[in-house]
C-alpha positions as CSV (number, residue, x, y, z in Angstrom):
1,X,12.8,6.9,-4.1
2,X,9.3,6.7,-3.4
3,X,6.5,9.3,-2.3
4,X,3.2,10.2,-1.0
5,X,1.4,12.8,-2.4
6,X,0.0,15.0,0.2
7,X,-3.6,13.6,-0.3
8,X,-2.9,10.0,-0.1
9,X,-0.9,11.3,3.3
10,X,-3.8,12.6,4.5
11,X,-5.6,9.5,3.8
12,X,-3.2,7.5,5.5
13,X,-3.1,9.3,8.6
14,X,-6.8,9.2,8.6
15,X,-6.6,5.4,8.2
16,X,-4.0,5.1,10.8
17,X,-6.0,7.1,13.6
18,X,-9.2,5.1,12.4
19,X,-7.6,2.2,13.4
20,X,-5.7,3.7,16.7
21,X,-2.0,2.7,15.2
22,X,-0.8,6.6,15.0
23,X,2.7,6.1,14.6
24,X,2.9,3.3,12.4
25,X,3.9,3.7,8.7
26,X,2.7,1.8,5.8
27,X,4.5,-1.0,3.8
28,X,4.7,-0.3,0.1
29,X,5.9,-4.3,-1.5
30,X,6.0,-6.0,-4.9
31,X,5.2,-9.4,-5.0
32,X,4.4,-11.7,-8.4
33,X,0.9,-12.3,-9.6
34,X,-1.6,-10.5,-11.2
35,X,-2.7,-10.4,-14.9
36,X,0.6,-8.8,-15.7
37,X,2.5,-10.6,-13.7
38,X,3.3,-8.1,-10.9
39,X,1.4,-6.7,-8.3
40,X,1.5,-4.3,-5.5
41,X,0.7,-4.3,-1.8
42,X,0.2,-2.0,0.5
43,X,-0.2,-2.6,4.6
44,X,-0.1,-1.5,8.0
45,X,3.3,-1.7,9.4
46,X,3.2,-1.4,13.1
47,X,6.4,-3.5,13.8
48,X,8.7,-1.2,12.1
49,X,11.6,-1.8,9.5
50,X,13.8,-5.2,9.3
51,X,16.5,-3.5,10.9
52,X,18.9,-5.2,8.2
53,X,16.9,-5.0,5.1
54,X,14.1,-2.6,4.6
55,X,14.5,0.8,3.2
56,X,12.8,3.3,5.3
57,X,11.6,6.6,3.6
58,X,9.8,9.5,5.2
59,X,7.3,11.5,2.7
60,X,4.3,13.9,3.5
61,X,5.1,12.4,7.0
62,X,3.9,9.2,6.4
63,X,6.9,6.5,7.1
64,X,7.4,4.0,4.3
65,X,9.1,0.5,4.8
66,X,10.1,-1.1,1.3
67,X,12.1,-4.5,1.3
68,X,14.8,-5.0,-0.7
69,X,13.2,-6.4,-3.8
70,X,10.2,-4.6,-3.8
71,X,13.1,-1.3,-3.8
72,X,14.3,-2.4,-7.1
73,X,10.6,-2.1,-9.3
74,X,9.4,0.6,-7.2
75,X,12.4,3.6,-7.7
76,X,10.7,6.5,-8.4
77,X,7.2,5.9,-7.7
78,X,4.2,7.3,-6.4
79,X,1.7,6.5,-3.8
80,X,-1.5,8.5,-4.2
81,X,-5.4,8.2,-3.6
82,X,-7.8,8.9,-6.5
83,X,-11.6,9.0,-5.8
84,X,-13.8,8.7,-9.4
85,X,-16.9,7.0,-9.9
86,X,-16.0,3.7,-9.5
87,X,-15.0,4.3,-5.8
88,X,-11.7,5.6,-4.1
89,X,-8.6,3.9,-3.5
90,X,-5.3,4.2,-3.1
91,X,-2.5,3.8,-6.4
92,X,0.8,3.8,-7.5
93,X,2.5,5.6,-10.2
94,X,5.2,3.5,-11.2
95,X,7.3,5.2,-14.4
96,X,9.4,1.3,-13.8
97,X,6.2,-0.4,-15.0
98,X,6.8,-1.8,-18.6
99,X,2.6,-2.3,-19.1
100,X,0.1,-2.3,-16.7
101,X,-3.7,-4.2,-16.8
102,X,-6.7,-2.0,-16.7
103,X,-7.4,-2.0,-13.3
104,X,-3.7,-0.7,-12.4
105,X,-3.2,-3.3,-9.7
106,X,-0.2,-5.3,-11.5
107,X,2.0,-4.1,-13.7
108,X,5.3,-5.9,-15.7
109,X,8.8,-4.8,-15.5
């Protein structure tokens, strides 16, 4: 389904004990806008999965919560972080993703 790389994990972790929520997971979504008419999100999830919707996966030991449309543009990819020049962030590797605008924030399906 979907997975962390074991650097973006790390990351995460580090973000979640930073902000003193260890044991929450991070929600992974697709919602429309952006230049390519796509985009993706990425939060905090401390309340835990819609217990009659969201897909939960567990990768690098980070918990992921996907809802049910997001599930359906996002088989197959990739969280990770990437720090370069321009800064550090985290990105998703979507092999779904039909074109994607420079910045690789929004993609089309």
């Amino acid at each position: 389904m979907i997975t962390v790389t074991p650097l973006a994990a790390e990351k995460i972790n580090e973000l979640l004990a930073e902000e003193q929520k260890a044991g929450a997971g991070l929600r992974v979504f697709v919602q429309g806008g952006g230049c390519s008419g796509f985009q993706y999100g990425l939060m905090i999830e401390e309340d835990g999965a819609s217990p009659d919707s969201d897909k939960v996966i567990e990768s690098n030991g980070v918990t992921l919560f996907v809802d049910p449309i997001s599930v359906r543009y996002l088989k197959g990819a990739e969280v990770d972080f990437v720090d370069n020049l321009a800064g550090g962030g985290f990105t998703i590797r979507n092999p779904n993703a039909k074109t994607t605008c420079g910045c690789g924030s929004s993609f089309s399906a």
